[in-house]
C-alpha positions as CSV (number, residue, x, y, z in Angstrom):
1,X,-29.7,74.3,-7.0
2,X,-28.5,71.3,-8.8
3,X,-31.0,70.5,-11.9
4,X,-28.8,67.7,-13.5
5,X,-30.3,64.5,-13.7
6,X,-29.7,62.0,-10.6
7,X,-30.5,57.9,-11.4
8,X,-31.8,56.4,-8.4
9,X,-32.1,52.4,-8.1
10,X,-34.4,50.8,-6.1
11,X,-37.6,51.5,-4.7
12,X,-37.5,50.5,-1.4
13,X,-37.5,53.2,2.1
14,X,-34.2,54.4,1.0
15,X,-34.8,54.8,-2.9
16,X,-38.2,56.1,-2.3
17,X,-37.0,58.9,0.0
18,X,-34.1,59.7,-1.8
19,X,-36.0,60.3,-5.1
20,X,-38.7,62.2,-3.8
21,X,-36.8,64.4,-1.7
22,X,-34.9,65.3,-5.1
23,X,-37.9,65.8,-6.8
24,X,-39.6,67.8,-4.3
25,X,-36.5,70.2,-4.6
26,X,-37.2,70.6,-8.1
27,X,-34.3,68.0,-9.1
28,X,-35.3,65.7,-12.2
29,X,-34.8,62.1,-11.2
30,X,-34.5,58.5,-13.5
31,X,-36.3,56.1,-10.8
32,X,-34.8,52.3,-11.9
33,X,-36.8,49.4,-11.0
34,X,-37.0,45.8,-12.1
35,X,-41.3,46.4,-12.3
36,X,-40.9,49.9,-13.2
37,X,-42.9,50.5,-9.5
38,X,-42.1,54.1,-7.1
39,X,-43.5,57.0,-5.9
40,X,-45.6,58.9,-8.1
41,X,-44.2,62.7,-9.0
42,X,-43.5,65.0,-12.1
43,X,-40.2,64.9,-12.0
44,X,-39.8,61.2,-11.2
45,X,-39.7,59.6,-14.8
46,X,-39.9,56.0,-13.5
47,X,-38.3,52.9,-15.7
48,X,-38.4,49.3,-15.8
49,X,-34.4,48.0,-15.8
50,X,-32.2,45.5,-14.1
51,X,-29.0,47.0,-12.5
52,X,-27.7,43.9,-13.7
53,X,-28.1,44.6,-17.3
54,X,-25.2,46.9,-18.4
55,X,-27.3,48.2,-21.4
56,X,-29.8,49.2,-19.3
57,X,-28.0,50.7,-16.9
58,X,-25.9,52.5,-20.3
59,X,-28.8,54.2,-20.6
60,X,-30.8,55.0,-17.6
61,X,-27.4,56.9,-16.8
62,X,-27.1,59.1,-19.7
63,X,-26.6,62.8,-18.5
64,X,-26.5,61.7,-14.9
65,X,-24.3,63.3,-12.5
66,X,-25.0,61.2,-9.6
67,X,-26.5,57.8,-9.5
68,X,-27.8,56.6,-5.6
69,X,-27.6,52.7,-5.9
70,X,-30.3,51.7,-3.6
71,X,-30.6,47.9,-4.9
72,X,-31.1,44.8,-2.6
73,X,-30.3,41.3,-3.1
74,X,-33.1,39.3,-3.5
75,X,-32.8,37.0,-0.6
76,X,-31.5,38.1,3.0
77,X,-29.0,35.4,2.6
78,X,-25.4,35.7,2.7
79,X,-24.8,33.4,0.1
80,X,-26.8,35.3,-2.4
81,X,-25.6,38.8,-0.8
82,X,-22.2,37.3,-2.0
83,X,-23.1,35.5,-5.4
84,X,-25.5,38.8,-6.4
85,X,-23.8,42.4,-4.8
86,X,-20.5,42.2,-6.3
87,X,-21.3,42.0,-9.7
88,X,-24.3,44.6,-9.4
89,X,-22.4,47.0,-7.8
90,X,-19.1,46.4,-10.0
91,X,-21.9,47.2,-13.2
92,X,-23.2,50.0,-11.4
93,X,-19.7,51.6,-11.0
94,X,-18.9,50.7,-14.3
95,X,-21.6,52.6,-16.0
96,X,-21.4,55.7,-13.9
97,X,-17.9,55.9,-14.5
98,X,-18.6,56.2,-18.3
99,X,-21.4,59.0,-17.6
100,X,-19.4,61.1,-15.8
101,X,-21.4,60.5,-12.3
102,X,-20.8,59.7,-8.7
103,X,-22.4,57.0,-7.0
104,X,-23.6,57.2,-3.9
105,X,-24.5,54.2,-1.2
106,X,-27.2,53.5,1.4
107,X,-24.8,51.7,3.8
108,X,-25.3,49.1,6.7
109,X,-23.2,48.8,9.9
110,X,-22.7,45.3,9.5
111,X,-19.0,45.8,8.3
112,X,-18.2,46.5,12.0
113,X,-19.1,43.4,13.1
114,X,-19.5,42.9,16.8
115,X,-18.4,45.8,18.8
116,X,-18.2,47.2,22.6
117,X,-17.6,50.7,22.2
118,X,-19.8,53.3,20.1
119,X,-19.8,53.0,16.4
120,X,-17.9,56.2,14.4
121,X,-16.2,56.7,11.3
122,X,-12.6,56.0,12.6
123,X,-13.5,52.8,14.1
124,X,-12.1,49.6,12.0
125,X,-14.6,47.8,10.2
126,X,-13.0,44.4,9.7
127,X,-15.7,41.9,9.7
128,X,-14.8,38.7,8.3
129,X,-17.8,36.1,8.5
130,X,-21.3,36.1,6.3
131,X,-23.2,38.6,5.4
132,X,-21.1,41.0,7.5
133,X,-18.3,40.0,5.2
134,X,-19.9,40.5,2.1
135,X,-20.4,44.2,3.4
136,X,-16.6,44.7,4.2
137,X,-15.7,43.5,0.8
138,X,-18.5,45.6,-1.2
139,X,-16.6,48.6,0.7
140,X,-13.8,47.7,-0.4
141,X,-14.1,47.6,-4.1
142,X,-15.6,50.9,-3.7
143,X,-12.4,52.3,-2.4
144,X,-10.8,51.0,-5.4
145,X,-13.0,51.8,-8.0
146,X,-12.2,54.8,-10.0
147,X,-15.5,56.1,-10.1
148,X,-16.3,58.5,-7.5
149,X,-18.3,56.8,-4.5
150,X,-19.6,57.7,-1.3
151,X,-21.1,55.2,1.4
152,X,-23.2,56.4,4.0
153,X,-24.0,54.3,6.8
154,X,-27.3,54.3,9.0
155,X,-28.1,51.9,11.4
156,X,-31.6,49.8,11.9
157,X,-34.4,52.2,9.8
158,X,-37.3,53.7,10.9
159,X,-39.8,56.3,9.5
160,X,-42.5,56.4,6.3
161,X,-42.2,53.6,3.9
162,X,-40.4,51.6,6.4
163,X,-42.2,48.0,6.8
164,X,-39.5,44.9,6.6
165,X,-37.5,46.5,9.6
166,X,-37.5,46.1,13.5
167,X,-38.4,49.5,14.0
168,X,-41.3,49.0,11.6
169,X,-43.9,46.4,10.8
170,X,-43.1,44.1,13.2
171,X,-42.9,46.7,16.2
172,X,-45.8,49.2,14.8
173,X,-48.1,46.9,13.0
174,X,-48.7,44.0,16.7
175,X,-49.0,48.1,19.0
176,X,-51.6,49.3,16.5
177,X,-53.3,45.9,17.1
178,X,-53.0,46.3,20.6
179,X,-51.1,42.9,20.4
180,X,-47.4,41.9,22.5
181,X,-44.5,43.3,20.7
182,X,-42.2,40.6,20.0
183,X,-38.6,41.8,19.4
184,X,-34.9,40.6,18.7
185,X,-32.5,40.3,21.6
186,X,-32.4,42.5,25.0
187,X,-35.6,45.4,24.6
188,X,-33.5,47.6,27.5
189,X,-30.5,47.9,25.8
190,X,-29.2,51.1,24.6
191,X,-30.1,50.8,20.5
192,X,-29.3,53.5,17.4
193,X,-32.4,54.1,15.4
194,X,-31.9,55.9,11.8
195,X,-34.7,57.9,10.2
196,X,-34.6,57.5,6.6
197,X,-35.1,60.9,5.0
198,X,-32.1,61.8,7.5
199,X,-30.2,59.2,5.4
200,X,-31.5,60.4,2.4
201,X,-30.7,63.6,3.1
202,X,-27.5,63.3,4.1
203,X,-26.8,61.1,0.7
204,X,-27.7,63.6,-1.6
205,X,-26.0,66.3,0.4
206,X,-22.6,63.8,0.1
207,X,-23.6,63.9,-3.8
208,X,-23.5,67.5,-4.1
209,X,-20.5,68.1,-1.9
210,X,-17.4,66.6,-4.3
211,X,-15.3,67.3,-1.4
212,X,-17.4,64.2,0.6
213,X,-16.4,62.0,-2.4
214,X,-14.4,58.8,-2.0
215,X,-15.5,58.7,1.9
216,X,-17.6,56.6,4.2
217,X,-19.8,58.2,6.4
218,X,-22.4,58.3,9.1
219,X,-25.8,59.4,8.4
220,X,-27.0,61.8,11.3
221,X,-29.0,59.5,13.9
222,X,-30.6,60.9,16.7
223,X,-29.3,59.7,20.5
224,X,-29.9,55.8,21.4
225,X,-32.8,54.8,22.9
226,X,-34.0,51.3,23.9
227,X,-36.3,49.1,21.8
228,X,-38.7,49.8,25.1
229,X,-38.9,53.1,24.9
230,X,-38.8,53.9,21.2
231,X,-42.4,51.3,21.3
232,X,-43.3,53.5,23.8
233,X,-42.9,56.6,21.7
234,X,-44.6,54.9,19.1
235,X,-47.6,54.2,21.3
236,X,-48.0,57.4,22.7
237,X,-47.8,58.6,19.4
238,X,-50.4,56.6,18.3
239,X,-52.7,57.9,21.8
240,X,-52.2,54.2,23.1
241,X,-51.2,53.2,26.2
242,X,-47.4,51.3,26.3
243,X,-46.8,48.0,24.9
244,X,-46.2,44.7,25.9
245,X,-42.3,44.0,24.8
246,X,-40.8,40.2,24.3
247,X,-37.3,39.8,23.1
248,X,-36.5,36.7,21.7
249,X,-33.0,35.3,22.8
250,X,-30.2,34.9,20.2
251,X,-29.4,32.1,21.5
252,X,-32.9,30.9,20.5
253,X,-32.8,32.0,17.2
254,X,-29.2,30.2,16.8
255,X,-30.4,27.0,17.9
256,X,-33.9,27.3,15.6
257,X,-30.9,28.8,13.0
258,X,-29.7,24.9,12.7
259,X,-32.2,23.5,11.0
260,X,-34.0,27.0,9.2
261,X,-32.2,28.8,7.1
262,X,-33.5,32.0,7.2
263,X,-33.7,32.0,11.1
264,X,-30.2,31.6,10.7
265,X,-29.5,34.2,8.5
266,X,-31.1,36.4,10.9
267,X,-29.4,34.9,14.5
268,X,-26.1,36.0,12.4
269,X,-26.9,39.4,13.1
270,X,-28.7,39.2,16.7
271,X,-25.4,40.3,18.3
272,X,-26.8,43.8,17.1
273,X,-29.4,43.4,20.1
274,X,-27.7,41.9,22.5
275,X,-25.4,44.2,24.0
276,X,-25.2,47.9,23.1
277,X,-25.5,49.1,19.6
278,X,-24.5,52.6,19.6
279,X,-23.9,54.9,16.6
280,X,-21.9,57.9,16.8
281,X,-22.8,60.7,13.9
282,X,-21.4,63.9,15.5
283,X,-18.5,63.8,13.3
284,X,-20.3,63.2,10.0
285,X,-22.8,65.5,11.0
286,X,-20.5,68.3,11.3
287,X,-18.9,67.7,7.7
288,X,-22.3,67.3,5.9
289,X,-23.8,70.5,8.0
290,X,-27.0,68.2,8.9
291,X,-28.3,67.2,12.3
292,X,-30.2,64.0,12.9
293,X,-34.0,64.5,13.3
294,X,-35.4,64.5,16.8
295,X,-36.9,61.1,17.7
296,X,-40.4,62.5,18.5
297,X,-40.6,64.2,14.9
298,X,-39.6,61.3,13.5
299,X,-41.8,58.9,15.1
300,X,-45.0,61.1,15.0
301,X,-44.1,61.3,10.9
302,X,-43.9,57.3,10.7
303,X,-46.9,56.6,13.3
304,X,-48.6,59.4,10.9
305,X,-47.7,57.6,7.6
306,X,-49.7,54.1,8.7
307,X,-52.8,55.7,9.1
């Protein structure tokens, strides 16, 4: 087992998950946050830092040998995405290089941009408007760094400690309140959901496997299902009867985009659910020897972790 110290950054689904699955496998972790907030464990020393602050990040990464950048911009904007990421991330890479560590990346599938045919490692990710653009470009100064890196993409989240997602407050919090679900796009489309601790998982594997460095890969995700049917799973999960399910058009949130500006920011990305949005793991899978969690585990664990 790997006992050196791993830095993770951020608290959110992904940094939560990531840290405590290394600390419930006995693996000391340096939790960095700007209010010093995460999970609670004994081998979770939890610090107040910016990622911004290269002195800070100095030394949270002293005697690291993998740091899991987990940060957000603080606005889902692309302008901000663009104006804040870079720099954070060229610090992060920066500082790690120094210690000696790999960093490791909770990825998006924006960098594809709109696509027709299932999503997989080989297929070109050449996005070149907004926020998907910002992604594409973040990848690519990865690539060039010469610290060690590995991205590993998921698409749309779902599981415990997932609440600012489609596939979690605003699908499970309206079902639990017996209330219509009110969605993004077509709900009986064919759509890639990615439990977290799968993409947790499969980023610490990618940190302790130096042969996974410098790559970009998938994180396992179960089959697709439609934003329909995983509500339904949810409900019956729950012991309540199926959902009522409305999809709001992208073209509505495009024309509400013109005068909102963070309804636009979000119609930038409703091409995601409106026509298939498939992800294709097998090959990942096979070269991080992990296999996606079946949906009905995984939604019985989230349904489980809002009561």
């Amino acid at each position: 087992m790997n006992q050196q110290l791993s830095v993770v950054i951020g608290a959110g689904p992904v940094g939560a998950t990531v840290a405590l699955q290394l600390a419930e496998a006995g693996r000391p972790v340096r939790l960095l946050t700007r209010s010093g907030s995460g999970p609670e464990h004994a081998l979770i020393e939890r610090r107040r830092g910016s990622a911004a602050d290269p002195a800070a990040l100095e030394d949270a990464f002293a005697g690291a040998g993998a740091v899991f950048d987990c940060m957000h911009a603080s606005k889902y904007d692309a302008a901000v995405w663009r104006r804040e990421l870079p720099v954070a991330e060229a610090a992060v890479l920066d500082a790690a290089g120094r210690a000696g560590a790999v960093v490791v990346f909770p990825e998006s599938l924006y960098s594809y941009g709109p696509v027709d045919v299932p999503m997989t490692e080989a297929l070109p990710r050449r996005a070149a408007k907004g926020k998907p653009a910002v992604r594409v470009a973040l990848l690519a100064a990865r690539e060039a760094s010469g610290t060690p890196t590995v991205s590993v993409a998921a698409s749309d989240f779902y599981g415990p400690y997932v609440r600012a997602a489609i596939a979690g407050e605003s699908m499970i919090a309206p079902l639990l309140a017996g209330r219509t679900v009110r969605t993004i796009g077509d709900v009986d489309l064919p759509h890639s959901f990615t439990y977290v601790p799968d993409l947790a998982a499969a980023m610490i594997r990618a940190a302790d496997d130096q042969s996974l460095w410098s790559s970009f890969l998938l994180a396992p995700t179960a089959a697709p299902v439609t934003q329909r049917e995983l509500a339904g799973m949810y409900a019956a999960a729950a012991g309540l009867a199926a959902p009522r399910l409305s999809g709001i058009p992208g073209w509505a949130l495009r024309g509400a985009g013109v005068v909102h500006r963070g309804t636009r920011e979000m119609a930038e990305m409703a091409f995601q659910f409106e026509r298939p949005f498939v992800l294709d793991s097998s090959v990942s899978e096979a070269r991080l020897g992990l296999a996606a969690t079946p949906l009905e585990v995984g939604v019985a664990a989230t349904i489980a972790s809002w009561s």
